[in-house]
DRENPAVO-403353 format. One record per residue (C-alpha): z, x, y. Coordinates in Angstrom, 3 decimals, always signed. Each point is the difference from the previous one (the first is absolute). Layout:
residues N
<atom zz="Z" xx="X" yy="Y"/>
...
***
This chain:
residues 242
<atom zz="+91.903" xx="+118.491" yy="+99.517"/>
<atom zz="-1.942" xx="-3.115" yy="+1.423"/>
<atom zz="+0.164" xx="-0.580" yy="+3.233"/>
<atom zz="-1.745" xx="-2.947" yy="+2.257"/>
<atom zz="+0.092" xx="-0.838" yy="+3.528"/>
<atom zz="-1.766" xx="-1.832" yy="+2.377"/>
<atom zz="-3.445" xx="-0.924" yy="-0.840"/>
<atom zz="-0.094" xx="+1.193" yy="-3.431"/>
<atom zz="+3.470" xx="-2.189" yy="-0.854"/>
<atom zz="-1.562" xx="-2.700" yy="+1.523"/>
<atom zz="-3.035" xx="-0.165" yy="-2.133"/>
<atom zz="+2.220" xx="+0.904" yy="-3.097"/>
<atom zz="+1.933" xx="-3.419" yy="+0.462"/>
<atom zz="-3.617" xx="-1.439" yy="+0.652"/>
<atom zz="-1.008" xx="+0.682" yy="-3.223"/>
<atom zz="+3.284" xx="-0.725" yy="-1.938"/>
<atom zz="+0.062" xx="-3.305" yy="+1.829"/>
<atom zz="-1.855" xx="-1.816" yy="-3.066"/>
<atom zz="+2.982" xx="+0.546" yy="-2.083"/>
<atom zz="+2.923" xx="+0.764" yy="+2.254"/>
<atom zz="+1.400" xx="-3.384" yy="-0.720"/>
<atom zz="-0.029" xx="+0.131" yy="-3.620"/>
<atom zz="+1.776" xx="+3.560" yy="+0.158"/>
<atom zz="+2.735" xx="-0.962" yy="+1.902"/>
<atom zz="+0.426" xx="-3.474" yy="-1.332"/>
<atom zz="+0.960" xx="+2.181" yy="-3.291"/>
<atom zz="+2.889" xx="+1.436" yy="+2.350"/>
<atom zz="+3.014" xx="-1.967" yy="-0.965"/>
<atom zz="+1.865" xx="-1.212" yy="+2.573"/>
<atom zz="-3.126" xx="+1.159" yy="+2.904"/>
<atom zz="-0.314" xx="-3.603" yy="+1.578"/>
<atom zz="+3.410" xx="-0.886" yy="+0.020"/>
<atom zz="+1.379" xx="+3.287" yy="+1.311"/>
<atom zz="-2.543" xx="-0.602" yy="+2.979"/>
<atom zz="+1.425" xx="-3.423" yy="+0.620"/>
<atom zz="+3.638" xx="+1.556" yy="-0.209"/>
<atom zz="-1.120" xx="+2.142" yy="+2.882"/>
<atom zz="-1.771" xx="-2.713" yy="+1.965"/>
<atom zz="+3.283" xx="-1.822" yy="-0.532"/>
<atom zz="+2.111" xx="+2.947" yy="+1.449"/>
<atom zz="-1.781" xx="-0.354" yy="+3.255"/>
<atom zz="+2.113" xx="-3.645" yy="+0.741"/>
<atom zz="-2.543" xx="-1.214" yy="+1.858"/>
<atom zz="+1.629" xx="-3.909" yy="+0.923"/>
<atom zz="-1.840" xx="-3.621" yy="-0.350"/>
<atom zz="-2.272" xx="+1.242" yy="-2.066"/>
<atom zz="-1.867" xx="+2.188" yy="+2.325"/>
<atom zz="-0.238" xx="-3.214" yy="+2.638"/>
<atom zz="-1.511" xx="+1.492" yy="+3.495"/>
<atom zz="+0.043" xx="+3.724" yy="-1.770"/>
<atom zz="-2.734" xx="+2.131" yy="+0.016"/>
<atom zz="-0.428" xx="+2.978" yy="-2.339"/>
<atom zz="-1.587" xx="+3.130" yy="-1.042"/>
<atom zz="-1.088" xx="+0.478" yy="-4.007"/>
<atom zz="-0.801" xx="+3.577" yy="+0.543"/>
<atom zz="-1.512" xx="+1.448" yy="-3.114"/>
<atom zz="-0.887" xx="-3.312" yy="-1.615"/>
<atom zz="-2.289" xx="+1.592" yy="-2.560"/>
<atom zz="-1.282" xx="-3.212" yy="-2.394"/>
<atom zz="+2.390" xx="-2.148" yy="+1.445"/>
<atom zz="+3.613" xx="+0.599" yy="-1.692"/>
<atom zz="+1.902" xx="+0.330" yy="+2.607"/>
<atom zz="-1.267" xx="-2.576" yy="+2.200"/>
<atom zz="+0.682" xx="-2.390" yy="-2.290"/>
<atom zz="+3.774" xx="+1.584" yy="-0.636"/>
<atom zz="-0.361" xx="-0.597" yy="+4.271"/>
<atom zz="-1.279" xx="-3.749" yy="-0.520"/>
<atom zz="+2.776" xx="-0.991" yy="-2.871"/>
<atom zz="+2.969" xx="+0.811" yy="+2.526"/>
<atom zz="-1.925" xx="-1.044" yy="+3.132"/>
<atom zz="-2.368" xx="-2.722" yy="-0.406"/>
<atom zz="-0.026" xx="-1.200" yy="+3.040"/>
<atom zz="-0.677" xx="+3.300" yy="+1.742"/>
<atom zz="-3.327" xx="+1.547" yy="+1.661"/>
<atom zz="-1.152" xx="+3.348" yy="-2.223"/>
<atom zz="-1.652" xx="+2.591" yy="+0.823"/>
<atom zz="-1.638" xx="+2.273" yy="-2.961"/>
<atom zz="-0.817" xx="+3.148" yy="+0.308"/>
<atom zz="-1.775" xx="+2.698" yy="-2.556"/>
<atom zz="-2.217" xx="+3.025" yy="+0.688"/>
<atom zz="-1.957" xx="-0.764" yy="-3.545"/>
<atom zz="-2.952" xx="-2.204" yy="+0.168"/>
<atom zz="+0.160" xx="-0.732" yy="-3.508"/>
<atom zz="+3.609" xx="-0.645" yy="-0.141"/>
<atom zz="-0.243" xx="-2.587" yy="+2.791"/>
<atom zz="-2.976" xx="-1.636" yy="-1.547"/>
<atom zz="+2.001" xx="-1.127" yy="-3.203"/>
<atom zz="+3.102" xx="-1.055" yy="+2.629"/>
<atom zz="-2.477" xx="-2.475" yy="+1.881"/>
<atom zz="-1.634" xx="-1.096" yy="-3.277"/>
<atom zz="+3.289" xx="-2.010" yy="-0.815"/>
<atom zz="+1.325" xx="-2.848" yy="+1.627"/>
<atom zz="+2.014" xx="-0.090" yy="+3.385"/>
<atom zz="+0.729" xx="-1.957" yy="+2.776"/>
<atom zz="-1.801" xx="-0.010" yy="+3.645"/>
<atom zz="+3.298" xx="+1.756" yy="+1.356"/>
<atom zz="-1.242" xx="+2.731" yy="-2.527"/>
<atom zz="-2.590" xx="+2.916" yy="+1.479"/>
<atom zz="-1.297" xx="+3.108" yy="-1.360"/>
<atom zz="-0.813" xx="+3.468" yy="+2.016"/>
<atom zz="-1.468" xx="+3.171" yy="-1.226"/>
<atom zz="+1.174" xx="+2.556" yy="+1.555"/>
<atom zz="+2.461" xx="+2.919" yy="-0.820"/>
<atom zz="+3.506" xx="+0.054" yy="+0.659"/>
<atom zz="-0.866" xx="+2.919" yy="+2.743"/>
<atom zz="-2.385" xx="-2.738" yy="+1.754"/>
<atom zz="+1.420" xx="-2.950" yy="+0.731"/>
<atom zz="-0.883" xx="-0.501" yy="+3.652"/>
<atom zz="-3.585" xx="+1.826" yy="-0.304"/>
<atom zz="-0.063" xx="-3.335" yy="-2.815"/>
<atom zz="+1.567" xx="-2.390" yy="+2.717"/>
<atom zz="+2.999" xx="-0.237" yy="-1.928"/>
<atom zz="+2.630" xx="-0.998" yy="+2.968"/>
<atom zz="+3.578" xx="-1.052" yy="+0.291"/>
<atom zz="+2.972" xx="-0.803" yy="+0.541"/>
<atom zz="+0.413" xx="-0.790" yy="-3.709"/>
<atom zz="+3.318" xx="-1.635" yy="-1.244"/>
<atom zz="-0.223" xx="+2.370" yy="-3.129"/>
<atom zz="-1.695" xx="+2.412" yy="-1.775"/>
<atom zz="-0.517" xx="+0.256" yy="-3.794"/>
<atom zz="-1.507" xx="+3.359" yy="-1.482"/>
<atom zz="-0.216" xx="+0.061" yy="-3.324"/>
<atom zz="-0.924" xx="+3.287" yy="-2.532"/>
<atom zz="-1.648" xx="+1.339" yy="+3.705"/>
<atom zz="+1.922" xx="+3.397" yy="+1.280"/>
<atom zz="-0.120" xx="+1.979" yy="-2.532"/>
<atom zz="-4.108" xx="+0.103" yy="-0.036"/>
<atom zz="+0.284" xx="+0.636" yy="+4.187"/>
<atom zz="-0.805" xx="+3.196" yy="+1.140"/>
<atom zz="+1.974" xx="-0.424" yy="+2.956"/>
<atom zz="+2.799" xx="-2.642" yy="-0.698"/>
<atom zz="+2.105" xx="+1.007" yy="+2.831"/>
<atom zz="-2.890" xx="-1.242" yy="+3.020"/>
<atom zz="-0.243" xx="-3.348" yy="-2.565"/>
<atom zz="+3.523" xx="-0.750" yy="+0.824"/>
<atom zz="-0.119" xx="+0.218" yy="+3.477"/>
<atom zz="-2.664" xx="-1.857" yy="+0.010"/>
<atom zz="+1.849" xx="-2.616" yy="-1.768"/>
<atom zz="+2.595" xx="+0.395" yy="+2.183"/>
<atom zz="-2.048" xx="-1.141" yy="+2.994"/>
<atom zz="-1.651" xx="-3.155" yy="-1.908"/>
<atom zz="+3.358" xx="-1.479" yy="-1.063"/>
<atom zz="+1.789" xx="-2.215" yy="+2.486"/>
<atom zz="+3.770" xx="+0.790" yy="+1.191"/>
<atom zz="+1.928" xx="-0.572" yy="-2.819"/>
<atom zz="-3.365" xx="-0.115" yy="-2.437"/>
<atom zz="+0.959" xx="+0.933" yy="-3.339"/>
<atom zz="-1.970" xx="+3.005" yy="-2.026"/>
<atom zz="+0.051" xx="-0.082" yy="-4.362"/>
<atom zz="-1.476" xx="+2.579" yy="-1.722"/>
<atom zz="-0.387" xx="-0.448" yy="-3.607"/>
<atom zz="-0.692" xx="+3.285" yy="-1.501"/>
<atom zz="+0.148" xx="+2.433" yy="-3.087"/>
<atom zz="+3.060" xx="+2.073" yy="+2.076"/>
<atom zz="+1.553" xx="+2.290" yy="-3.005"/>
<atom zz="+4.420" xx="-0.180" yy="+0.282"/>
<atom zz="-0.257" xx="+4.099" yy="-0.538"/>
<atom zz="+2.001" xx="-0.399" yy="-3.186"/>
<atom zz="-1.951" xx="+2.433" yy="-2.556"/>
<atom zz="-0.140" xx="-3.299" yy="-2.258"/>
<atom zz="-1.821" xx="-2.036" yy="+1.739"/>
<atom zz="-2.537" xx="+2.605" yy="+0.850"/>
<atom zz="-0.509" xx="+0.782" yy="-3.349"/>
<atom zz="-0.142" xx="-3.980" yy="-1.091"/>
<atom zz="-3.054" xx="-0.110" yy="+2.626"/>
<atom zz="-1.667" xx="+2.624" yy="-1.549"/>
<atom zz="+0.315" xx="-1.008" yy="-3.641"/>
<atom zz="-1.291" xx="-3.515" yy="+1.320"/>
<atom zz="-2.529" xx="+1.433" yy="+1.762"/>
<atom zz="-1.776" xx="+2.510" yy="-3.073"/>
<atom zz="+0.361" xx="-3.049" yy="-2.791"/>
<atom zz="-0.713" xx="-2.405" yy="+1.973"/>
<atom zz="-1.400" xx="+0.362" yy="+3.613"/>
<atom zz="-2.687" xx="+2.719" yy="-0.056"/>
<atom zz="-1.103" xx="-1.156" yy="-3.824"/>
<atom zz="-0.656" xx="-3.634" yy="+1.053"/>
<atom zz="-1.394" xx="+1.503" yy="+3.532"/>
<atom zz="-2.441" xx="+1.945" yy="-2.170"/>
<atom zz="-1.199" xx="-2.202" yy="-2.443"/>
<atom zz="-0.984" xx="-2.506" yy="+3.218"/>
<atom zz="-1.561" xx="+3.077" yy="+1.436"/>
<atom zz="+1.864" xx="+0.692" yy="+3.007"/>
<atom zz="+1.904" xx="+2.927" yy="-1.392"/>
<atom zz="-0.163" xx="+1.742" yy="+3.103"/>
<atom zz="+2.216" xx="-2.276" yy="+1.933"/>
<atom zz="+2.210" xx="-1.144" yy="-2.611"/>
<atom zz="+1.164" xx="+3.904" yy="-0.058"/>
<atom zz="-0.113" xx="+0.005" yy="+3.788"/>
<atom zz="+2.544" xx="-3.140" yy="-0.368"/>
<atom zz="+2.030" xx="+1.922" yy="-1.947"/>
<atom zz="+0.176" xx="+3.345" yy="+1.852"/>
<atom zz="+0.098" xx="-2.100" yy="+3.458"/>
<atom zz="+3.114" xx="-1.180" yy="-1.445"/>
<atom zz="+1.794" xx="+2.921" yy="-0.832"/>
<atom zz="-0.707" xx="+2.474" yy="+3.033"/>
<atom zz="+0.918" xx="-3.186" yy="+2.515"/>
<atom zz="+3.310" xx="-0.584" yy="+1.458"/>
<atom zz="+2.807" xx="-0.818" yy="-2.040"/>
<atom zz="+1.957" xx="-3.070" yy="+1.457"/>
<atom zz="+2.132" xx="+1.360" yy="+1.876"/>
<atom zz="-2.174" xx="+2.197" yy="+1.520"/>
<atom zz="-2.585" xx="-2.557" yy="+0.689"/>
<atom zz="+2.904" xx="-2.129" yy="+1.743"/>
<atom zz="+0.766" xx="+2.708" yy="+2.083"/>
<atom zz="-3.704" xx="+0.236" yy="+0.848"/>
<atom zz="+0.064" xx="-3.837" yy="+0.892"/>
<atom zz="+3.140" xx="+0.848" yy="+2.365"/>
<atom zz="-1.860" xx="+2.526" yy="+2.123"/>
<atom zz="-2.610" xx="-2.216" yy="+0.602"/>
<atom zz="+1.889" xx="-2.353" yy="+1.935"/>
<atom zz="+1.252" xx="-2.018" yy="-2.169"/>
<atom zz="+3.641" xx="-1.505" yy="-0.736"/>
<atom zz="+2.280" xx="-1.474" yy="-2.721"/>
<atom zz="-1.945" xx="+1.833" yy="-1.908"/>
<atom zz="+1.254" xx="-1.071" yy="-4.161"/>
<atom zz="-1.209" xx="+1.156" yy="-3.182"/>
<atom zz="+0.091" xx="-2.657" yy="-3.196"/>
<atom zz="-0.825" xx="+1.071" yy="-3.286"/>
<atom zz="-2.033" xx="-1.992" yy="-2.739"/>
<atom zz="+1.316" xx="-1.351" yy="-2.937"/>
<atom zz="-1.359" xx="+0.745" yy="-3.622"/>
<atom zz="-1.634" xx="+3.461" yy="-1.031"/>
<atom zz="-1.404" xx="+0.940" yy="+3.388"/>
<atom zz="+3.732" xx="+0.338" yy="+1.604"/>
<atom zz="+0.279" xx="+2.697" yy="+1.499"/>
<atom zz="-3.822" xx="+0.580" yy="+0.046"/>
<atom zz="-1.304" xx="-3.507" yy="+2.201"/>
<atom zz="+2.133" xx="-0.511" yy="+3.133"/>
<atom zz="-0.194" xx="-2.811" yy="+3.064"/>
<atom zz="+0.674" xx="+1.458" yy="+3.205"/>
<atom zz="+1.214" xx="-1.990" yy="+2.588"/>
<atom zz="+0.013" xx="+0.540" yy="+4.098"/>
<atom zz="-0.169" xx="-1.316" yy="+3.278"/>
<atom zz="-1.703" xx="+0.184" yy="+3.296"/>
<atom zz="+3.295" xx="-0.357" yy="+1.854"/>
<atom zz="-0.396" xx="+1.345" yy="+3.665"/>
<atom zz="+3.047" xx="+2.296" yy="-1.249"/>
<atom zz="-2.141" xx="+1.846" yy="-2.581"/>
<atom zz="-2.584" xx="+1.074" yy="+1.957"/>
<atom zz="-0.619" xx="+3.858" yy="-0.216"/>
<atom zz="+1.408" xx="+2.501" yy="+2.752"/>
<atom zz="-3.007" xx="+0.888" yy="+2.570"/>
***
């Protein structure tokens, strides 16, 4: 079993940067699920006066999803791989676009500082070692009421859709991972998936940390059941016990 963390997943995405794009581009369905997420967050006037957090950008996917619902807003983009963030500021954005490197465990050590009016994580907590102090400190960024979307590979727990994953991931994933020459983390992708929380389970997770109206919305197409949004908020209500 492959397993990265930390440095050594960092400087796998580094190197799988070059072709990231063209991988997931092959993904039917990738850019517009992302958008369908972004969209879930309901962010008003098309981000007028709003100020988020892309955290996770990697090349630049999800910030765009961000920038096609909210426009108008101030982002934030965040990603722990040099090489990933390279190709993100390569492309074309706005001045109320910025890029960070730092990890998702280093935000103010980065100056990363709130209150943001939402958070977007996309394809992030599953490679965290520590997921749960993420949250919280999520939690603390948002503004009352901010809103929190994670887009993530979150299997349903049906034996189906677990075993869908894994047939996509040995004829397709890991072969296409390998022939690029990152077979390493394309198996790492695929394992990450399967030993992380299921969706309910990573709701639940999401509810201890605070959070509240805490919702769980399934994708459409072959990765239902296997890609889920999940949607919460920084309501004074949700915080955790002390």
């Amino acid at each position: 079993m492959t397993v990265l963390r930390d440095d050594t997943l960092s400087a796998a995405f580094d190197h799988a940067a070059r072709t990231y794009d063209r991988l997931v581009a092959a993904n039917p369905g990738y850019h517009a699920h992302l958008r369908r997420s972004a969209r879930r967050l309901q962010l008003p006037g098309g981000g007028a006066g709003l100020r988020l957090l892309d955290l996770g950008c990697g090349t630049g996917a999800s910030t765009a999803a961000l920038r096609s619902v909210a426009p108008l807003a101030e982002i934030v983009a965040v990603d722990a791989s040099a090489g990933m963030l390279e190709r993100a500021e390569a492309k074309p954005w706005p001045p109320t676009v910025t890029f960070v490197h730092a990890p998702a465990e280093q935000l103010e050590q980065a100056g990363v500082e709130g209150p943001f009016d939402a958070v977007f994580a996309a394809y992030l907590f599953r490679n965290l070692a520590d997921p749960d102090a993420v949250l919280a400190a999520v939690r603390a960024l948002l503004a009352p009421r901010g809103r929190l979307a994670v887009h993530e590979y979150t299997l349903s727990g049906r034996l189906m859709d677990r075993l869908v994953w894994t047939a996509v991931c040995k004829t397709v994933v890991q072969p296409a991972g390998t022939l690029t020459g990152d077979g390493d983390l394309y198996r790492h992708l695929s394992r990450s998936v399967s030993d992380f929380d299921t969706a309910d389970v990573f709701a639940a997770r999401i509810r201890r940390a605070g959070f509240s109206r805490v919702r769980v919305l399934p994708m459409p197409g072959w990765q239902t059941g296997i890609v889920h949004t999940v949607l919460a908020s920084a309501d004074d209500s949700g915080r955790a016990a002390r």
